[in-house]
C-alpha positions in Angstrom: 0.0 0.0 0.0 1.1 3.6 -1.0 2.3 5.7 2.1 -0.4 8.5 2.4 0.1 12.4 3.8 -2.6 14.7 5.0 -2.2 17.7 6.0 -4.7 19.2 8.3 -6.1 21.0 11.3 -7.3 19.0 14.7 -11.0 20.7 14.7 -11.4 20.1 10.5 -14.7 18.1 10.3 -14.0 17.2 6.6 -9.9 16.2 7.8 -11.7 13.6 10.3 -14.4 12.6 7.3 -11.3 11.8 5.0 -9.4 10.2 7.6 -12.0 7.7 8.2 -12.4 7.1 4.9 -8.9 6.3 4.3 -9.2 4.3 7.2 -12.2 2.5 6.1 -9.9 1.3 2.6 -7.8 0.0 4.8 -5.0 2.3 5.6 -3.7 1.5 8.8 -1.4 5.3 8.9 -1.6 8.7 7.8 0.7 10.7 8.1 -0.5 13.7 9.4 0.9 17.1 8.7 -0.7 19.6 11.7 -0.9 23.1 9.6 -2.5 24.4 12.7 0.3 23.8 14.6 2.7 25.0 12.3 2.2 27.8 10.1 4.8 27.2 8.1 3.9 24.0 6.4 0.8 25.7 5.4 3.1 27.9 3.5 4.7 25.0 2.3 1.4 22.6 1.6 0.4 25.1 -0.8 3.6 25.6 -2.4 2.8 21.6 -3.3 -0.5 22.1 -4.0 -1.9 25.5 -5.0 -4.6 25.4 -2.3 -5.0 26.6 1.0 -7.5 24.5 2.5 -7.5 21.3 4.4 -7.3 18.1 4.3 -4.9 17.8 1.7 -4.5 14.3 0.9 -1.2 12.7 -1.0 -1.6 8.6 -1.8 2.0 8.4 -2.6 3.3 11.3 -4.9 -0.2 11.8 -6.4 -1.8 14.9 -4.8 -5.3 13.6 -4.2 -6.9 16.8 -3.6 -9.4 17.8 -0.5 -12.1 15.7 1.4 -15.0 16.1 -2.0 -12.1 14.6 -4.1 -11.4 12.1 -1.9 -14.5 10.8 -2.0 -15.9 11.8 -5.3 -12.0 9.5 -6.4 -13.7 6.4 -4.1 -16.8 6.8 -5.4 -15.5 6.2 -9.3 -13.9 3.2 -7.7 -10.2 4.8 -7.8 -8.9 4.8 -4.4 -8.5 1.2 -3.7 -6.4 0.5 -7.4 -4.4 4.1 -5.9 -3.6 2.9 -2.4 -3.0 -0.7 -3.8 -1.0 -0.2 -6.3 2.9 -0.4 -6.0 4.7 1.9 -3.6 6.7 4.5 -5.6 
């Protein structure tokens, strides 16, 4: 299974909705990137990314996106074959 990072804030109800999620596939850990506690990997999430919200979710080196494209991924049955396939 592909390693995945989220980065995120503790009181973020759509960070906790993605996080089960993930959990529910099957990933056992996330690691998770606290933007709330540091400021400047907020700076540097959305150097990565372009956005400035949270979650942002990486399944390997694929940038995944927030929460909606977490799910709406799932939902068109990619997740799984993503988190399955062969670590990079």
């Amino acid at each position: 299974m592909k390693p995945v990072r989220m980065f995120l804030t503790l009181s973020c109800p759509y960070c906790l909705r993605a996080k089960a999620l993930l959990q529910q596939r099957g990933v056992n850990h996330i690691e998770e990137i606290r933007v709330d506690l540091e400021p400047a990997q907020r700076v540097h999430m959305m150097e990565l990314t372009g956005r400035r919200t949270v979650p942002q979710i990486f399944i390997g080196d694929t940038h995944v996106g927030g929460c909606d494209d977490l799910v709406d991924l799932d939902r068109r049955g990619g997740l799984v074959p993503l988190l399955d396939s062969a670590p990079i």
